[in-house]
C-alpha positions as CSV (number, residue, x, y, z in Angstrom):
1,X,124.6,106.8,98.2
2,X,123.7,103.5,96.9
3,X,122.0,103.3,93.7
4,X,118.3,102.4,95.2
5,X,119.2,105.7,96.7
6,X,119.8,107.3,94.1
7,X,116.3,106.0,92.2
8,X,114.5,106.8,94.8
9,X,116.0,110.0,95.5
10,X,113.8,111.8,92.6
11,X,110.6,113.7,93.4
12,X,107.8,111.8,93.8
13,X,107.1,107.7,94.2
14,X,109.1,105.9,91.8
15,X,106.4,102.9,91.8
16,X,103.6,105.1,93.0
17,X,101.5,105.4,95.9
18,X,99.1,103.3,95.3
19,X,98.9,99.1,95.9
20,X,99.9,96.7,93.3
21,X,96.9,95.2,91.8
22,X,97.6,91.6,92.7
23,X,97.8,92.0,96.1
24,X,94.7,93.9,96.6
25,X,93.0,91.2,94.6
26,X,94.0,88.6,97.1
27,X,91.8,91.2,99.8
28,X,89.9,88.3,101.2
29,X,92.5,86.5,102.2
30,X,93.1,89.1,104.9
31,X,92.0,89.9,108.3
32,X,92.6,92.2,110.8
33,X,95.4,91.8,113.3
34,X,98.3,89.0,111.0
35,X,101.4,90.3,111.0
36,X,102.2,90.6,107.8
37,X,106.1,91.0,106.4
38,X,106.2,93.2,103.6
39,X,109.4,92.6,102.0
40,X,112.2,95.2,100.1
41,X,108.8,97.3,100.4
42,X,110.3,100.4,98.7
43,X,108.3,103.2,99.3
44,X,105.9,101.6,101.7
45,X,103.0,101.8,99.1
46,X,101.9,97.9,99.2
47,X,103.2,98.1,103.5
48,X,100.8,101.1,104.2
49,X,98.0,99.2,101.8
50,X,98.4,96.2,104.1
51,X,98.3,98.4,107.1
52,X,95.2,100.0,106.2
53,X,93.3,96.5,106.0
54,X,94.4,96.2,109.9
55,X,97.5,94.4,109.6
56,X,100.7,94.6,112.2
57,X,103.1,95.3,109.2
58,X,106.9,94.8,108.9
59,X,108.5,96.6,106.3
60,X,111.3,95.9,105.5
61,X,113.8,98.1,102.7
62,X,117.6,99.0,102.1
63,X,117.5,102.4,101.2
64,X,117.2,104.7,103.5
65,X,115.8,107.1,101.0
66,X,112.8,105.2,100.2
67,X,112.0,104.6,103.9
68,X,111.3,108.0,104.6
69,X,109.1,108.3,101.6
70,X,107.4,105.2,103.3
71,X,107.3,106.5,106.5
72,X,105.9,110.2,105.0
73,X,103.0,107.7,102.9
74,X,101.7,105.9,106.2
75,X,101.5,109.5,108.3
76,X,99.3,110.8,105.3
77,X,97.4,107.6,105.6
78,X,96.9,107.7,108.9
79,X,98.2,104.6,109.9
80,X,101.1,102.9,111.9
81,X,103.6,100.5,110.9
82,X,106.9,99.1,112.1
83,X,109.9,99.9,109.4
84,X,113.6,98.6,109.2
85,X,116.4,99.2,107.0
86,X,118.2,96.1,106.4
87,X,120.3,94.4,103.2
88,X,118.2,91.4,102.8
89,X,121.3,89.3,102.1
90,X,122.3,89.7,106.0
91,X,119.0,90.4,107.7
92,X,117.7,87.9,110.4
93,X,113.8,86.6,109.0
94,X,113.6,84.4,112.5
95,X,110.7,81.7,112.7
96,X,107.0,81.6,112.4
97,X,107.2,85.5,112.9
98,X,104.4,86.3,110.5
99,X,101.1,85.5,109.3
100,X,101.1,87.1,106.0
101,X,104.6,87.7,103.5
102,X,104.3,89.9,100.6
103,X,106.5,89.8,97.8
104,X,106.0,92.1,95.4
105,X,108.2,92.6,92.8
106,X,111.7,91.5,94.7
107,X,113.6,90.8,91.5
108,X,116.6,92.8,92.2
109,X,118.4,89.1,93.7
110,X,120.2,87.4,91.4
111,X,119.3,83.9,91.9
112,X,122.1,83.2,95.1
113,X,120.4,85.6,97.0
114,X,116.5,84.9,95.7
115,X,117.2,81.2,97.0
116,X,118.0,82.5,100.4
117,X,115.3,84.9,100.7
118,X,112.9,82.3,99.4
119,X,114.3,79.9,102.0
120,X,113.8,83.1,105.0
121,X,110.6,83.6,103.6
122,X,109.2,79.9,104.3
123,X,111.1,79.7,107.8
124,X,109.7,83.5,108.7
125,X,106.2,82.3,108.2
126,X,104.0,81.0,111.0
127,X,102.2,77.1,109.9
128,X,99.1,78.0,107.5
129,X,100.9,82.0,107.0
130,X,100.2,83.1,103.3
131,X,102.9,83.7,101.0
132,X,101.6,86.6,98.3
133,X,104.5,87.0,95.5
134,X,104.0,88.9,92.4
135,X,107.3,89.4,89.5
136,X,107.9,89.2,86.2
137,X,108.8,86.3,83.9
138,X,111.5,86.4,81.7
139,X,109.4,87.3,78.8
140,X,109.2,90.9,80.5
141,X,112.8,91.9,78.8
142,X,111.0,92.2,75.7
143,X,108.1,94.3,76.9
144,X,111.0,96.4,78.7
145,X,108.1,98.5,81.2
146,X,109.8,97.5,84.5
147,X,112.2,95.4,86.5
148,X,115.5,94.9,85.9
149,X,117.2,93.7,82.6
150,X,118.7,90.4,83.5
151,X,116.5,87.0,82.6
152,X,118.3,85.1,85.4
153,X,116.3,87.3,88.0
154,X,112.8,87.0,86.5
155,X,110.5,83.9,87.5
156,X,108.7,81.2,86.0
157,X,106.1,78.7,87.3
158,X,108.6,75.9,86.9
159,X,111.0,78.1,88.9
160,X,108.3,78.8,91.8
161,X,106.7,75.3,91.4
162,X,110.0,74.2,92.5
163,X,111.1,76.8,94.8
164,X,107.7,76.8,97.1
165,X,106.1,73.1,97.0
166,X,106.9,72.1,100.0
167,X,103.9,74.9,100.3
168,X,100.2,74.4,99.5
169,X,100.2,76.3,96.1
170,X,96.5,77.8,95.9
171,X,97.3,80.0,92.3
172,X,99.9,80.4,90.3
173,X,99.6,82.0,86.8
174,X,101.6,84.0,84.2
175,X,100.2,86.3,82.4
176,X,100.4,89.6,80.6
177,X,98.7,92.6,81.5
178,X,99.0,96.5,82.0
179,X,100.3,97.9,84.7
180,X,100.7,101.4,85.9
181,X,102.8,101.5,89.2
182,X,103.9,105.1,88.9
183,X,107.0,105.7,86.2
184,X,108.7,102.6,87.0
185,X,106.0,99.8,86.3
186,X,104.1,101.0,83.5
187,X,102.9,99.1,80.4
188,X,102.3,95.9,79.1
189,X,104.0,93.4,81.4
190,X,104.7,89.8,81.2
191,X,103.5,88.8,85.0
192,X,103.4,85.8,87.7
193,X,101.5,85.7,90.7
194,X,101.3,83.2,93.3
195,X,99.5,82.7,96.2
196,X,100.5,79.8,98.9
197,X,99.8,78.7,102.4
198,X,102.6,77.2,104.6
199,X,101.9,73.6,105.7
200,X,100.5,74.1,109.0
């Protein structure tokens, strides 16, 4: 069992059921019918979200354990969406697949692997698709309310400045703000969101 396994394993949703707060503020930028990638989506709560605002969702997650907790959220919400279990370091993103990404809270790749899926995430998007990425910066060590405990992992706006402007870069902001996403995300975090199209 790996060790997402093993977090998720415990009774109820590590991160809660309910959507992060960025993404659901970035509502009316959606529309019925993208596809919409929702990336190491955990246990589906942001995927099923995105689902219920009539989106064809992907969600995408390596442990098994947290996919059926996903796939157990979307029957009790009543809605269908495709799911795959896949290490992100091998899976296949493919080309101008989707619409919509969302990354929330992906910070479990040291910065190898965040460069590759950064680099999947710009090819997997269609021209114009919308890139929705929320995670902490490295100022979230000292707040210690979520994510993991390694600076190299955490962004700043320099770091996504640089890493997305071949992309039309609509909002990007750190701040700090409470956040309750079940036992895992809870407390005063320090926090960057960004929103960006791909050139179309």
């Amino acid at each position: 069992m790996s060790m997402w396994d093993e977090r998720y394993a415990q009774d109820g949703y590590l991160f809660g059921t309910e959507p992060n707060d960025f993404l659901v503020s970035q509502r009316h930028l959606l529309k019925p019918g993208m596809s919409c990638l929702a990336v190491a989506d955990g246990e589906g709560r942001n995927g099923v979200w995105l689902a219920q605002q009539g989106l064809h969702v992907l969600s995408v997650e390596a442990s098994a354990v947290a996919l059926e907790k996903a796939k157990k959220l979307a029957r009790q919400r009543g809605v269908a969406i495709d799911f795959e279990q896949a290490d992100l370091a091998h899976w296949q993103w493919g080309e101008n697949r989707f619409d919509v990404v969302a990354a929330i809270f992906i910070q479990f790749a040291p910065p190898a692997l965040r460069e590759q899926m950064f680099a999947g995430i710009k090819r997997c998007l269609k021209p114009g698709g919308l890139l929705l990425l929320q995670g902490y910066t490295p100022r979230q060590l000292e707040y210690k309310t979520g994510g993991p405990p390694v600076a190299e992992n955490m962004y700043t706006e320099a770091l996504l400045r640089n890493a997305f402007g071949d992309m039309e870069i609509s909002h990007l902001r750190e701040h700090d703000d409470h956040i309750g996403e079940g036992t895992a995300h809870s407390g005063m975090s320090a926090l960057i969101d960004l929103v960006a199209n791909k050139y179309a």
